[in-house]
C-alpha positions as CSV (number, residue, x, y, z in Angstrom):
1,X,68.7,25.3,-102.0
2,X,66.9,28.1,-99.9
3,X,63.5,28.7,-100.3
4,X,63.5,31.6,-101.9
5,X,66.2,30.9,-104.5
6,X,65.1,31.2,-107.6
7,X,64.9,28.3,-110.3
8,X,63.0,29.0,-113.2
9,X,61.7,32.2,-114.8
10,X,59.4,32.7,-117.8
11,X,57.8,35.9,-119.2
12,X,54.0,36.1,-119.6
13,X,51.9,39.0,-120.2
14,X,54.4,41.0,-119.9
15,X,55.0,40.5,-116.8
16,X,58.1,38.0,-115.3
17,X,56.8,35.1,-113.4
18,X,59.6,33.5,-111.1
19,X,59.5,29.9,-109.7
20,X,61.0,29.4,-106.4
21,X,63.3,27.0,-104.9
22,X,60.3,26.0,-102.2
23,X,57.9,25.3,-105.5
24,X,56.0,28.8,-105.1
25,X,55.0,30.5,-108.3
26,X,54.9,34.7,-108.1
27,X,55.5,37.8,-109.7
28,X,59.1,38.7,-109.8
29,X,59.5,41.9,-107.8
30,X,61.6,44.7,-109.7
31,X,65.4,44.2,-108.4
32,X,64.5,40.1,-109.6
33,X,63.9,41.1,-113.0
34,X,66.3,43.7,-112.9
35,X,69.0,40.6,-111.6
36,X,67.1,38.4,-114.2
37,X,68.1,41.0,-117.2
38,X,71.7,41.6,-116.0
39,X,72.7,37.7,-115.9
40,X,70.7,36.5,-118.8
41,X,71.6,39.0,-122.1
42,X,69.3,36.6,-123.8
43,X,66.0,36.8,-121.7
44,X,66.8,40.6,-121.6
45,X,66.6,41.4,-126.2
46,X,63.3,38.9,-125.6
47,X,62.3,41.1,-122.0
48,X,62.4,44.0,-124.5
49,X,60.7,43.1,-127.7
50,X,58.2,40.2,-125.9
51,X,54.6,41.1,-127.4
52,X,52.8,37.9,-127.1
53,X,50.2,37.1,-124.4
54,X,52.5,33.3,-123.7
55,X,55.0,32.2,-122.5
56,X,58.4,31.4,-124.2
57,X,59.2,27.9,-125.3
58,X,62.2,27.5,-123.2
């Protein structure tokens, strides 16, 4: 897996926090999320009505 693959993502905040195949833990830069939205139609209806200041049970 290369290092910068990513493995896990979770929203918080607002913002998209992605977890990385080399165990690093960042801010997902816009084209991630943008990815993120495109392959996952059910993180993207949550991406768009998230309010909460949490993170999503996954």
């Amino acid at each position: 897996m290369a290092k910068d693959t990513i493995v896990r993502y979770v929203m918080l905040g607002g913002d998209v926090w992605v977890y990385l195949g080399n165990d690093d833990v960042r801010l997902a830069t816009a084209p991630e999320v943008e990815k993120i939205i495109n392959d996952d139609p059910d993180f993207a209806s949550q991406f768009s009505v998230q309010k909460a200041n949490y993170a999503p049970i996954p």
